[in-house]
Backbone bond lengths (Angstrom), bond angles and torsions (degrees), N, CA, C in turn:
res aa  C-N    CA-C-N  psi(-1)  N-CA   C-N-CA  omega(-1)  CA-C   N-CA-C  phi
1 X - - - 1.452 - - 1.531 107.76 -
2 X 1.447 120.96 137.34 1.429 123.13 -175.43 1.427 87.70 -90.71
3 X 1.572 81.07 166.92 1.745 108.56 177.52 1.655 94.02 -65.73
4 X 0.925 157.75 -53.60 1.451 152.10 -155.60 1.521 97.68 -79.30
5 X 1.407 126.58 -49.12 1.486 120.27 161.21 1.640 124.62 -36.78
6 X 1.386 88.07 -49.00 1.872 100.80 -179.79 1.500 102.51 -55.11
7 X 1.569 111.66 -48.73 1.811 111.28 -161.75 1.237 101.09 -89.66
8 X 1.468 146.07 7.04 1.100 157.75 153.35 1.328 116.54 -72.32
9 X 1.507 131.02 -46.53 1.609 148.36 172.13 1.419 91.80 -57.09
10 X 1.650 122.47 -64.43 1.270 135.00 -159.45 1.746 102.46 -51.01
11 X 1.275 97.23 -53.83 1.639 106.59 -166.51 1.528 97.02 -60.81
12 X 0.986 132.91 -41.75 1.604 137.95 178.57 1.452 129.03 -57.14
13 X 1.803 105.94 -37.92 1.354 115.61 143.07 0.971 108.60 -34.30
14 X 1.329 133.57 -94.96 1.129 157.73 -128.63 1.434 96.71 -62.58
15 X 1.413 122.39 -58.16 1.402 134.50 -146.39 2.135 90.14 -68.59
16 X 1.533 89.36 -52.84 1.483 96.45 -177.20 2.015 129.14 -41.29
17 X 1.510 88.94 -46.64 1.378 110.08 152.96 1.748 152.35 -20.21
18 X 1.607 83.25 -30.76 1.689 117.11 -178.70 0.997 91.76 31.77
19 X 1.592 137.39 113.18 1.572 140.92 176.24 1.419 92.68 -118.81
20 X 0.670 136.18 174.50 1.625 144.37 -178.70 1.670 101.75 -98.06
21 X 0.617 147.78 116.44 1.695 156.89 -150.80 1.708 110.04 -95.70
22 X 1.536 102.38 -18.27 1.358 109.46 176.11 2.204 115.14 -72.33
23 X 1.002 73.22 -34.08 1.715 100.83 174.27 1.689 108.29 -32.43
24 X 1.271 102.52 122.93 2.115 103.66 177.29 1.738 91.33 -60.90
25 X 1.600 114.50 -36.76 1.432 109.38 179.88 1.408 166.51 -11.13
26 X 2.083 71.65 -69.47 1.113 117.50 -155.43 1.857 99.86 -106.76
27 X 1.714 103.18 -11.41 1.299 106.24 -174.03 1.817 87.18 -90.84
28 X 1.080 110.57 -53.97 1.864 107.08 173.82 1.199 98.30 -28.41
29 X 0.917 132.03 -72.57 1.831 142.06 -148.33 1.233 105.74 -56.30
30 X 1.627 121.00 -56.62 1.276 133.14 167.86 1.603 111.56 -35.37
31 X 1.362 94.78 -59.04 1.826 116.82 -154.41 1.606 92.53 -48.21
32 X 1.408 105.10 -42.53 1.991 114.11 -159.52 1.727 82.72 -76.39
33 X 1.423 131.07 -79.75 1.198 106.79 -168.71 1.358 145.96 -47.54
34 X 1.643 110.93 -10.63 1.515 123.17 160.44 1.186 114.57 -78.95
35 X 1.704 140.49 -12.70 1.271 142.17 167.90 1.377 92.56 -79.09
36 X 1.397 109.29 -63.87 1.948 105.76 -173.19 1.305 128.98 -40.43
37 X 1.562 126.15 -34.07 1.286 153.68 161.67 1.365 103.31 -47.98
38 X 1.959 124.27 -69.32 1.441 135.59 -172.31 1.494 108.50 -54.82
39 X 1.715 113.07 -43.05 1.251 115.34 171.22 1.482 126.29 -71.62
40 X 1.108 129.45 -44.44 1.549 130.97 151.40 1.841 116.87 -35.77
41 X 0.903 122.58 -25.78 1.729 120.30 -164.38 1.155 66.21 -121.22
42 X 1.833 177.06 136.27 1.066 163.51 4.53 1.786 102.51 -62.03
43 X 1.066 113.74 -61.17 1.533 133.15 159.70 1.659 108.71 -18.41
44 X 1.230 86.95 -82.56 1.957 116.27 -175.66 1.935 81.27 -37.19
45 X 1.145 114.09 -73.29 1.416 115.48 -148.69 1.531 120.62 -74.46
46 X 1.093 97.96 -22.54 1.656 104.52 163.10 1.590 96.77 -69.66
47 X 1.486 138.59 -75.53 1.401 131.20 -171.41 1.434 103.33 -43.89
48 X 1.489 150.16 -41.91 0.937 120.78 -153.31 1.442 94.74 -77.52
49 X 1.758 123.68 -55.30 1.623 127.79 166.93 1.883 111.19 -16.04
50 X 1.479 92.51 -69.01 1.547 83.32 166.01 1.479 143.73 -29.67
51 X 1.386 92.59 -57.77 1.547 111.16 169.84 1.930 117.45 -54.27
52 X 1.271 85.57 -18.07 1.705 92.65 -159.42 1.511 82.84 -85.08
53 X 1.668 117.39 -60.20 1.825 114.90 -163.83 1.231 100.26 -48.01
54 X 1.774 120.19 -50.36 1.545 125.64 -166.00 1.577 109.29 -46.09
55 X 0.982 113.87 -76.56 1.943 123.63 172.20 2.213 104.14 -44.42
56 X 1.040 87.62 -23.44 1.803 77.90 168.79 1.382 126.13 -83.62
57 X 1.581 95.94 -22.98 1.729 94.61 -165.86 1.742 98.78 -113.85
58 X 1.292 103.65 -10.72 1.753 99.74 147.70 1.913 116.12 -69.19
59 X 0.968 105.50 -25.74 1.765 103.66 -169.93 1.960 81.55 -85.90
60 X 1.099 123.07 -57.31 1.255 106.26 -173.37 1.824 124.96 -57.55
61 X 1.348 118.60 -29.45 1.111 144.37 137.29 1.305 132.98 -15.69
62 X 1.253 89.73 -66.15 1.920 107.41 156.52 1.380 125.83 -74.89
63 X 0.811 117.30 -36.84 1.609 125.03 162.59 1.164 118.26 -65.34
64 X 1.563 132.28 -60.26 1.319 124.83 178.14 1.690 103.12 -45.88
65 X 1.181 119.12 -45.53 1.452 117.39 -163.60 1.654 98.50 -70.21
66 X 1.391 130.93 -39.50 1.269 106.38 176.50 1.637 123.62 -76.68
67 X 1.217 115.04 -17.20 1.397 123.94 156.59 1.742 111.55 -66.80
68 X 1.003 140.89 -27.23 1.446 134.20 -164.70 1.788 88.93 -85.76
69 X 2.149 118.97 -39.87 1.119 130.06 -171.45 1.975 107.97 -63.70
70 X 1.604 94.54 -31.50 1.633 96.73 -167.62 2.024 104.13 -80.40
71 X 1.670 110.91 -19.27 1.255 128.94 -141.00 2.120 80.39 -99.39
72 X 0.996 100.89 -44.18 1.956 109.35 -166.33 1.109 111.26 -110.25
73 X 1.300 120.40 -17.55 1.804 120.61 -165.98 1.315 121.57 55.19
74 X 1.110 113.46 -143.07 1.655 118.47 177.04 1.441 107.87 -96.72
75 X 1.533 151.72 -48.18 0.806 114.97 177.21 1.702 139.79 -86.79
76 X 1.262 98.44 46.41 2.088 109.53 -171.95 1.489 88.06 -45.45
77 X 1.223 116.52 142.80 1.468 134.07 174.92 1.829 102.95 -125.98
78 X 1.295 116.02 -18.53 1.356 122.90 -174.71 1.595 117.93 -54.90
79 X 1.843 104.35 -18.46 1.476 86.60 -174.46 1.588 123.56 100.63
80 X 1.454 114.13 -3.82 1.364 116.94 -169.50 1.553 90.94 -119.67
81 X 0.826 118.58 -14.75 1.619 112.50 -169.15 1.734 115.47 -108.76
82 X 1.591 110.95 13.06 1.289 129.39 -163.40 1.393 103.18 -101.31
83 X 1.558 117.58 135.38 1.985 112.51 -148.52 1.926 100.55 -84.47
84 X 1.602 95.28 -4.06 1.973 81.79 -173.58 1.200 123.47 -63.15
């Protein structure tokens, strides 16, 4: 379950609950699940960004290595081209 799933379940509690809405309470309660919500889709969007650098710096990754392969060939003895 994602974090936006979680604050989605949460909000549903809540909603199910019938609290009286007039409530200093019930407006707290609200207030935290509209931050929890902003922070979850803040969440969501940093991981997807993530996802985006991750798949970039594998393609760069791969490339340096076929440039280091075009730059030394097969026998590099230097030590940089060794998989440990």
């Amino acid at each position: 379950m994602t974090v936006t799933e979680k604050v989605a379940y949460i909000k549903g509690l809540v909603d199910g609950l019938d609290l009286d809405a007039k409530k200093d309470e019930v407006k707290v309660i609200k207030a935290i699940i509209e931050l929890l919500d902003d922070m979850a889709m803040s969440v969501s969007d940093l991981e997807e960004g993530l996802d985006v650098v991750s798949d970039q710096v594998d393609e760069i990754d791969e490339d340096l290595g076929n440039v280091e392969q075009d730059f030394y060939g097969d026998d590099c003895d230097c030590g940089c081209c060794d998989d440990d």
